[in-house]
N, C-alpha and C positions, 0 to 999 in steps of 0.2 A: 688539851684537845685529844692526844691520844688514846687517855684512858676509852674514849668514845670506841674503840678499837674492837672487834672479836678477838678473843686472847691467839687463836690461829692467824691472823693477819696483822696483828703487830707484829709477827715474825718478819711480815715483808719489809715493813722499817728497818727493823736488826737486819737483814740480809741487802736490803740498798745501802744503807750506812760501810756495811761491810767492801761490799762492791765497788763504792766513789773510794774506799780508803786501797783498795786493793789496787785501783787504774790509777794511783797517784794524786787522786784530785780532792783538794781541801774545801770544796761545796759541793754537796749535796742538790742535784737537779733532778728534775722530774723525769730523765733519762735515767738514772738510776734508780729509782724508785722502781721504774718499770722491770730493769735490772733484777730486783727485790720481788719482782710479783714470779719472775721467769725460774729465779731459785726455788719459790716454796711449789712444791709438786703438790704439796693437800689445799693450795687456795682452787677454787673453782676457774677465776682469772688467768691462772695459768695454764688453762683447756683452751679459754680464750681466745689469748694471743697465739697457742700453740697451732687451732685451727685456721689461724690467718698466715702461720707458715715461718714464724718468728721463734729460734730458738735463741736457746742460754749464748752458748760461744756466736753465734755470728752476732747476737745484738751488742754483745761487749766488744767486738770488731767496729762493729758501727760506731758504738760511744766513745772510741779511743780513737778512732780516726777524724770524729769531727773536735774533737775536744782538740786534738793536734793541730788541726787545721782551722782554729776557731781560737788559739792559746791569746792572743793580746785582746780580744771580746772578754774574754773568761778576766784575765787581768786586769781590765777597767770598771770590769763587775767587783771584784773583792777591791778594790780603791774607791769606789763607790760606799762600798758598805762600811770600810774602815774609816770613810771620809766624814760620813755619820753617825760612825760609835764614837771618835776621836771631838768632834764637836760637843757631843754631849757632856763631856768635859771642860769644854771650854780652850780646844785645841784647831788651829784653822789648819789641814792639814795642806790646802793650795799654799799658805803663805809659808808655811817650811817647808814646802815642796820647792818653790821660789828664792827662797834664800839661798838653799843648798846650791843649787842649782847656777846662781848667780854668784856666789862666795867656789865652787869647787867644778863647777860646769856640768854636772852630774845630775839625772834626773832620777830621784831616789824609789817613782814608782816605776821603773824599770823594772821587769822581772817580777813585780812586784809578790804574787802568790809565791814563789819558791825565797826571797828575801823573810817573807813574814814563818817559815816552817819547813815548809814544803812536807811532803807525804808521810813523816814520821814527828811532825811537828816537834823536828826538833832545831835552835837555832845554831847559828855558826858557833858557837862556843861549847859543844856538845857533841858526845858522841855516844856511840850504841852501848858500849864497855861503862858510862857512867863518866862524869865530872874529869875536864879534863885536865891532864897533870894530879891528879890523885892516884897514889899508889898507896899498896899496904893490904889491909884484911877487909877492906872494905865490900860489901857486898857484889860492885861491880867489878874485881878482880875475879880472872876463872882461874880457880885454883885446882887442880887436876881432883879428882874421883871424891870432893866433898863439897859440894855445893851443886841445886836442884839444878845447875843448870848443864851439868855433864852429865852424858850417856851414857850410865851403866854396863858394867862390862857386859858382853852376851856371854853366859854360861856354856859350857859346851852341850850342845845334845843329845839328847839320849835315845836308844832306840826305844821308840815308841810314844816318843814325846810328838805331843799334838801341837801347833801354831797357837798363836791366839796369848802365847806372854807377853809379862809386859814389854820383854826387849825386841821384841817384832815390830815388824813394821807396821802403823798402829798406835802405839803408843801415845803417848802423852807432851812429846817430843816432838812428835812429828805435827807437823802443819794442814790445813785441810779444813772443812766443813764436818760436822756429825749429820748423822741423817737428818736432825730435825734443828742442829744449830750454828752457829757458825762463831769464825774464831776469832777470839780475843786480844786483847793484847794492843787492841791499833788505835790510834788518837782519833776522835771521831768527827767529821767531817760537818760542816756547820751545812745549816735549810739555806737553801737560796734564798731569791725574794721569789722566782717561779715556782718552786716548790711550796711555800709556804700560802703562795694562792691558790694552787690546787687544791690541798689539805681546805681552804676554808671554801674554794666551790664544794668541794666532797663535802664536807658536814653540810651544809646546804643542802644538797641533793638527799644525803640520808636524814637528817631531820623532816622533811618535807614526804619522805617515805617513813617516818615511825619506826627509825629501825636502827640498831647500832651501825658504826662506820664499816664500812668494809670494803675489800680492795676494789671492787668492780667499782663502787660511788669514788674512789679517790682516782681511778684510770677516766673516769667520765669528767672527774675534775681535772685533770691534764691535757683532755681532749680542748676541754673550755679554755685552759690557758693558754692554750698554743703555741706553748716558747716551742723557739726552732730547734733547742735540743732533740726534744722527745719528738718532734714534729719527723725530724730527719731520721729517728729511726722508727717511728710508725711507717712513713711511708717507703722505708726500705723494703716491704713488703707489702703494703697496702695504704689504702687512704683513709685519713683523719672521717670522714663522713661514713667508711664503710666500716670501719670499726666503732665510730659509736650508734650506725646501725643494728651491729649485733648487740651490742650489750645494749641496747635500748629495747631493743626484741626480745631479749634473754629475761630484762628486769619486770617486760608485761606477763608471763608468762607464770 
C-alpha cells in the first residue's frame, strides 16, 4: 500500500516510524504519524496543522504524556496482537498465561511491551556492546582509535582553517535528523491496528479522488478513525470537526 505514496510523503512514514522509536514506544499510532507529518516542513499538511497552532515539540509533549498515562491500554493492545500472531501458530497464549501464573503466581503479561524488547528491541540477554559474556576482537569490542565506532582524534587547527570537518560537530557520529532524513540505526516500531485503518480509510479517500496517497487523505483517514490517541492531541489544539473542515475545504479547492 505504501508504494501508493508521493515519494515526498513517504518521508512522513520514515519520520513517524522514527518518532514512536525515539519516545520509546514499540507501535506505531496514528499520533505519530501525525508526529511524521509535523517533521517534514515540504509536505503541504504541515502548513495545516501548523495553522491550527500545533507544533513539532508540544505535540511530542502531548504524545508522551498520554502514552504515560494511557501505559497498561497500550500494554493490552500489544498482548492483544501477540495473542493473535502466537495463535496463528497454534499457541493459546491465555492458557500459558494461566499456567504460569497458577505454577509460579506471576502474570507474565505484566509489563508486557518492555518484557517483549522495549525501545531498542533488545531482549534481557543482550546488550548495546554486542553478545553478552563475549570478549575478544569481536566487532562489538571498542577497541580504542581502530574501529568505525571511535571519534577520531580532532586535529589541531589552523589559522585559517574554516568549520565544516569531518571532526566537528556534524559529523557522522553525531546523532540528529538531516534536513530531509532522519536517523538510523533504531529497531522499527510495528502499525497498530489504528493505524493501519487509517492508511486503508486514506487509500479510500485518494482512490475515490484519482490521485496517488498523500498525507492530507491519510490525516483525513485519522480523523475517520478516531482512536483517542491522535484524537487527544488534535484536540490539544483544536477539534476533530474543525480540522477536517479545513482540509475538506483545502481539498475543494
Amino acid at each position: 500500500m505504501f508504494h501508493q505514496f508521493t515519494r515526498e510523503n513517504r518521508m512522513t512514514l520514515v519520520f513517524a516510524y522514527q518518532e514512536a522509536a525515539d519516545l520509546g514506544h514499540t507501535t506505531l499510532g496514528n499520533d505519530h504519524l501525525i508526529l511524521g507529518m509535523l517533521c517534514n516542513a515540504r509536505s503541504a499538511v504541515f502548513n495545516t496543522l501548523a495553522e491550527q497552532g500545533l507544533t513539532l515539540a508540544q505535540a511530542r509533549e502531548v504524545v508522551r504524556e498520554y502514552h504515560q498515562a494511557n501505559e497498561a491500554d497500550a500494554d493490552n493492545d500489544r498482548v492483544d496482537e501477540d495473542k493473535e500472531a502466537l495463535a496463528a501458530i497454534g499457541i493459546d497464549l491465555d492458557k500459558v498465561r494461566e499456567a504460569i501464573k497458577s505454577a509460579f503466581g506471576d502474570d507474565i503479561t505484566d509489563n508486557w511491551g518492555k518484557r517483549r524488547g522495549g525501545r531498542d528491541g533488545l531482549g534481557r540477554g543482550h546488550r548495546h556492546g554486542g553478545p553478552r559474556g563475549r570478549r575478544g576482537d569481536g566487532p562489538w569490542e571498542r577497541r580504542a582509535g581502530d574501529g568505525p565506532w571511535e571519534r577520531p582524534e580532532r586535529p589541531e587547527r589552523r589559522e585559517g582553517d574554516e568549520g565544516g570537518a569531518p571532526w566537528e560537530r556534524g559529523g557522522p557520529w553525531e546523532g540528529g535528523r538531516g534536513r530531509r532524513g532522519p536517523r538510523g540505526g533504531v529497531r522499527r516500531p510495528r502499525f497498530s491496528k489504528d493505524a493501519k485503518t487509517a492508511i486503508t480509510h486514506a487509500a479510500v479517500i485518494a482512490r475515490d479522488a484519482d490521485r496517488e496517497l498523500i498525507a492530507e487523505d491519510v490525516l483525513l483517514g485519522i480523523l475517520t478513525t478516531g482512536d483517542a490517541a491522535s484524537k487527544a492531541l488534535i484536540e490539544s489544539v483544536t477539534t476533530v470537526e474543525a480540522l477536517r473542515e479545513v482540509l475538506q475545504r483545502a481539498d475543494a479547492q
